[in-house]
C-alpha positions in Angstrom: 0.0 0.0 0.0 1.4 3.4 -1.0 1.5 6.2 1.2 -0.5 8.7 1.0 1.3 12.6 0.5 -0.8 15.1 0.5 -0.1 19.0 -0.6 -1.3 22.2 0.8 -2.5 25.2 -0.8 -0.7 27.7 1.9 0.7 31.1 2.1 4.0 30.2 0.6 2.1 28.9 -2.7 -0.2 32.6 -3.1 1.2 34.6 -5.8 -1.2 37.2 -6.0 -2.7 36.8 -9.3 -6.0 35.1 -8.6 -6.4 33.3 -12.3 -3.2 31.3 -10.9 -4.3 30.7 -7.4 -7.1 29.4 -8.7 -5.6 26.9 -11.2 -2.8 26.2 -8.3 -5.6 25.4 -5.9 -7.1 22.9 -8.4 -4.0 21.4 -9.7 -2.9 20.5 -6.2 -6.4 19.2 -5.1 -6.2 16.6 -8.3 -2.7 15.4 -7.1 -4.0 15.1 -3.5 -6.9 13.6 -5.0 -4.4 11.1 -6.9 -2.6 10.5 -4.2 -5.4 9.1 -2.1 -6.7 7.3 -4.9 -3.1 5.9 -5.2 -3.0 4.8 -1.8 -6.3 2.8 -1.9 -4.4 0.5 -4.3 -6.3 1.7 -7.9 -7.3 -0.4 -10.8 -5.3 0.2 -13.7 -8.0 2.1 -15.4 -8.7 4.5 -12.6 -4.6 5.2 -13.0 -4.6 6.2 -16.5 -7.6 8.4 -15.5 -5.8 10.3 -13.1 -3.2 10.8 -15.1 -5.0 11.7 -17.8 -7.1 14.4 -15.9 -3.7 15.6 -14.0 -2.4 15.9 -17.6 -5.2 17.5 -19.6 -5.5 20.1 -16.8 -2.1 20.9 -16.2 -2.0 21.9 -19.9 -4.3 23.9 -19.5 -3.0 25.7 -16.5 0.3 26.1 -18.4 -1.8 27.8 -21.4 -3.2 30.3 -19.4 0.3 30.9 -17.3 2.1 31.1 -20.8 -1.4 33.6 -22.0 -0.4 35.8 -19.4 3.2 35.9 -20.3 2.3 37.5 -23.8 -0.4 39.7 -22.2 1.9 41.2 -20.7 5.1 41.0 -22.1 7.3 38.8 -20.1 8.9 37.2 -23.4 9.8 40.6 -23.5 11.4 41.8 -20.4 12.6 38.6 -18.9 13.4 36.4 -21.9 15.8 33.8 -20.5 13.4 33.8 -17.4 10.1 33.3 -19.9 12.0 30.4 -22.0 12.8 28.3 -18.5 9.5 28.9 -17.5 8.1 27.7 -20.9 10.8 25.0 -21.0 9.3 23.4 -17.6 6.0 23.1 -18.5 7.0 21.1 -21.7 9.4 19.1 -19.3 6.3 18.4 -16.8 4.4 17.4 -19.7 7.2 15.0 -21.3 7.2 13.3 -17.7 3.3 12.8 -17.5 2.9 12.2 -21.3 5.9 9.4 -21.1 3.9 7.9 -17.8 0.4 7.8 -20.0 2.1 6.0 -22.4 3.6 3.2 -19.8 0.0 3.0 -18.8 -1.2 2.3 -21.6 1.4 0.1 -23.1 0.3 -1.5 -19.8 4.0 -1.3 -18.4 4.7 -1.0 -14.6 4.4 2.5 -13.3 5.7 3.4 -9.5 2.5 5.6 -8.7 4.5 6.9 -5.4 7.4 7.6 -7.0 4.6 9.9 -9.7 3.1 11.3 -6.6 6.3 12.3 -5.3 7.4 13.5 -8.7 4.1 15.8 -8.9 4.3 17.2 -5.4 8.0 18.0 -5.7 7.4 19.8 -9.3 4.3 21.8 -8.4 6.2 23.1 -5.5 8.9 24.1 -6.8 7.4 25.7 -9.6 5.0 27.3 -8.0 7.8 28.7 -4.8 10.1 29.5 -7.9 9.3 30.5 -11.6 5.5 30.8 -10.8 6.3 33.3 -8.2 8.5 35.4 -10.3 6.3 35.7 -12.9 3.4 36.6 -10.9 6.0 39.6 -9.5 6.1 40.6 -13.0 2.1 40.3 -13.9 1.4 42.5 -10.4 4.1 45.0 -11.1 2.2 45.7 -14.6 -1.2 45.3 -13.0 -0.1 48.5 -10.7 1.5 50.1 -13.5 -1.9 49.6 -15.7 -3.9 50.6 -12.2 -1.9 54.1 -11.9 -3.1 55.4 -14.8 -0.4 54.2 -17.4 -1.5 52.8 -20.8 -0.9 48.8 -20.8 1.6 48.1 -23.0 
């Protein structure tokens, strides 16, 4: 029976921009939800599931992270810091995409070792590059708020 590791949406994970909270709050609650699953000892089905619904939604969490880049002009300003953010979203996906297709090839797949894999990632995303683009996004936000024309 696998352990059962669950995440918490805290203080240290708020970045101040609500659209990513939001997607933050429900990205963690699937992997806790994952995890609990996982622990319960899942069917092989209910795996590639759970993967597939971590997947699916983490992509489109990484769209609107990567929306928000454009809106406002992180490629711009930050461009080594906007490629490494891009470049880890396509990593995370690579991981999960290459675990779907174990699963369905019907190959072993360590589901604590993916839970652990998960936690770790969205933490350190979220404590790291998530947090330093979210500076960037508030910083125009006030900018936009003072009267400036966005740009």
């Amino acid at each position: 029976m696998a352990t059962h590791r669950q995440l918490t949406f805290d203080d240290a994970f708020v970045t101040g921009v609500e659209e990513i909270d939001s997607q933050h709050r429900n990205l963690i609650d699937l992997t806790n939800e994952a995890s609990a699953l996982f622990a319960r000892g899942p069917t092989p089905k209910q795996v590639r599931h759970v993967v597939q619904e971590l997947l699916s939604y983490a992509i489109y969490h990484f769209r609107t992270e990567e929306s928000l880049m454009q809106a406002y002009g992180y490629n711009d300003g930050d461009t080594a810091a906007a490629d490494a953010h891009v470049r880890a979203h396509r990593s995370f996906a690579a991981k999960v995409v290459a675990t779907q297709e174990a699963l369905e090839n019907r190959e072993y797949v360590d589901v604590e070792q993916l839970i652990d894999f998960l936690a770790d990632w969205i933490t350190r995303h979220i404590m790291g590059t998530d947090q330093k683009l979210a500076g960037f996004i508030l910083q125009r936000r006030a900018g936009q708020t003072d009267g400036q024309a966005a740009g």
